[in-house]
C-alpha positions as protocol buffer text, in pm:
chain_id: "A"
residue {
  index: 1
  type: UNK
  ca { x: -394 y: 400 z: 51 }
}
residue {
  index: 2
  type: UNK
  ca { x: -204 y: 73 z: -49 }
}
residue {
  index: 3
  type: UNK
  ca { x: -459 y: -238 z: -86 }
}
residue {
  index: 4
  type: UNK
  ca { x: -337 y: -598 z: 32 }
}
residue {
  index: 5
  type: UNK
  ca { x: -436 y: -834 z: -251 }
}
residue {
  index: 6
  type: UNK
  ca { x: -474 y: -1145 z: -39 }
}
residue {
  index: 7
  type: UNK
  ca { x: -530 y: -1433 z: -240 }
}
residue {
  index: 8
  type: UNK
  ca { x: -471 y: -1719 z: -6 }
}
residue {
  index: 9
  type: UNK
  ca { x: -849 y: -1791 z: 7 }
}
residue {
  index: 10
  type: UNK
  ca { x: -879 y: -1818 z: -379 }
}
residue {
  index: 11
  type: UNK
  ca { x: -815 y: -2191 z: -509 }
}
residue {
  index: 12
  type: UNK
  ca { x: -595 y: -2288 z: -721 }
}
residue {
  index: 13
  type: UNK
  ca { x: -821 y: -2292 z: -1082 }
}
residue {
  index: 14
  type: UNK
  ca { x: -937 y: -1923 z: -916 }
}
residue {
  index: 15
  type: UNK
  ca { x: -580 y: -1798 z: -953 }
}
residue {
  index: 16
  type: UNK
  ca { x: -518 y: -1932 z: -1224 }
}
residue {
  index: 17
  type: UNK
  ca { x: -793 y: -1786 z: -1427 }
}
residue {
  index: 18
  type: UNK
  ca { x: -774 y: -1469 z: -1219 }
}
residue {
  index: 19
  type: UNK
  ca { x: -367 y: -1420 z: -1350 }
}
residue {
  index: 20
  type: UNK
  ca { x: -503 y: -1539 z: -1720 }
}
residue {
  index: 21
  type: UNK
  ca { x: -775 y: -1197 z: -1687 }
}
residue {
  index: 22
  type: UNK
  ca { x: -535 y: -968 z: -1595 }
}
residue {
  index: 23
  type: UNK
  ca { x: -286 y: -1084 z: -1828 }
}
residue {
  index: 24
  type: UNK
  ca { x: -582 y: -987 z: -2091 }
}
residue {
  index: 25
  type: UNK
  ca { x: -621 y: -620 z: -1917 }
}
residue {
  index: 26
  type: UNK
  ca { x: -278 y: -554 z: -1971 }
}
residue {
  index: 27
  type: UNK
  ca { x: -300 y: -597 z: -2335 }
}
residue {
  index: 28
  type: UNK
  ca { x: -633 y: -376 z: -2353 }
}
residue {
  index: 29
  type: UNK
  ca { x: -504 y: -113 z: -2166 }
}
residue {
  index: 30
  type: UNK
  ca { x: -268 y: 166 z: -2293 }
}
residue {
  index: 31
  type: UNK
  ca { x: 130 y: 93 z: -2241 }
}
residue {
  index: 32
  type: UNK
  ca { x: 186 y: 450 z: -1982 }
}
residue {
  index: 33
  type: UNK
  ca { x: -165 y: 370 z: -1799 }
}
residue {
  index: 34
  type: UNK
  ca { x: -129 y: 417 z: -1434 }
}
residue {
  index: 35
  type: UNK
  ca { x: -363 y: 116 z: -1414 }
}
residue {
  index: 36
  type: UNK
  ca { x: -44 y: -104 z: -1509 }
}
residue {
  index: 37
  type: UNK
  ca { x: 38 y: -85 z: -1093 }
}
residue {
  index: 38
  type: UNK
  ca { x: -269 y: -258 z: -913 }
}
residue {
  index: 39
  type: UNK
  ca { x: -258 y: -510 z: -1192 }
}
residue {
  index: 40
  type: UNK
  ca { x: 115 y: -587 z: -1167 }
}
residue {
  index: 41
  type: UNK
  ca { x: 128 y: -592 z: -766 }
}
residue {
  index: 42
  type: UNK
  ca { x: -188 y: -847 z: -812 }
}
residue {
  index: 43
  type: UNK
  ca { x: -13 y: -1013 z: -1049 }
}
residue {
  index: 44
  type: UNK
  ca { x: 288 y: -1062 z: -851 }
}
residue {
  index: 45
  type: UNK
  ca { x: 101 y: -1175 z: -546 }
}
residue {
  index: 46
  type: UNK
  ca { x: -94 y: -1459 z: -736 }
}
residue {
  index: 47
  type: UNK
  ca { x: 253 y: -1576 z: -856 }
}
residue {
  index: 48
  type: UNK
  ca { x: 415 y: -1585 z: -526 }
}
residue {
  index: 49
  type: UNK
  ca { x: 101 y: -1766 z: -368 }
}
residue {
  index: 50
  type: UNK
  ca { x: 109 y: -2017 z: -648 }
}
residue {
  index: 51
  type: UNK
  ca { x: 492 y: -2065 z: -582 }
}
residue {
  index: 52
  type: UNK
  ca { x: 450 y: -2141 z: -246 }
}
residue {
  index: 53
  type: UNK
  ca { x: 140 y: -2350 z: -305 }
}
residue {
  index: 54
  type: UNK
  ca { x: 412 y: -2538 z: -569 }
}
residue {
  index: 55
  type: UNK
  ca { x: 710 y: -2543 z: -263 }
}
residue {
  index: 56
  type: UNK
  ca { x: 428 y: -2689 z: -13 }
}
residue {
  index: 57
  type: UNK
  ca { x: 318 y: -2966 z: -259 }
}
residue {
  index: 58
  type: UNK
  ca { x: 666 y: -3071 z: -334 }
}
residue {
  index: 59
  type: UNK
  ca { x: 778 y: -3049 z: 53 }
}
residue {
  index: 60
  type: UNK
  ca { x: 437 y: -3196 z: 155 }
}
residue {
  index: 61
  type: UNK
  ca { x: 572 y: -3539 z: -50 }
}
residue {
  index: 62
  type: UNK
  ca { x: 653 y: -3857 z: 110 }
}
residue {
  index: 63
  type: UNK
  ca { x: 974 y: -3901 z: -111 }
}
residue {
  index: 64
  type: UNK
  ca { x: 842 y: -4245 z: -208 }
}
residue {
  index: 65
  type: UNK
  ca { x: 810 y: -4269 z: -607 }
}
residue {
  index: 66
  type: UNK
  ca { x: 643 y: -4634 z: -772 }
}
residue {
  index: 67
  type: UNK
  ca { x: 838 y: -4779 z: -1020 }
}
């Protein structure tokens, strides 16, 4: 059974702290632990939501800067 790890409905801050605790995991875990696979595949999907949170923001802008 493969689990989705939607994390569109998490904000921002949520994300961010949720990437920071499994960052921590992976340091208390050992180095050939098959746990190293959900955490990674989370992992990856908070990174790729906060990239394309990133891609919106910056394509979301009006192009006007003030001087």
């Amino acid at each position: 059974m493969t689990r989705s790890h939607d994390v569109r409905q998490l904000t921002t801050t949520e994300l961010e702290n949720a990437r920071r605790e499994l960052r921590a995991n992976l340091g208390l875990i050992n180095p050939g632990s098959p746990a190293h696979v959900p955490i990674a595949a989370h992992m990856r999907a908070i990174d790729t939501e906060l990239a394309e949170r990133a891609g919106n923001q910056h394509a979301s802008g009006d192009g006007h800067h003030d001087n």
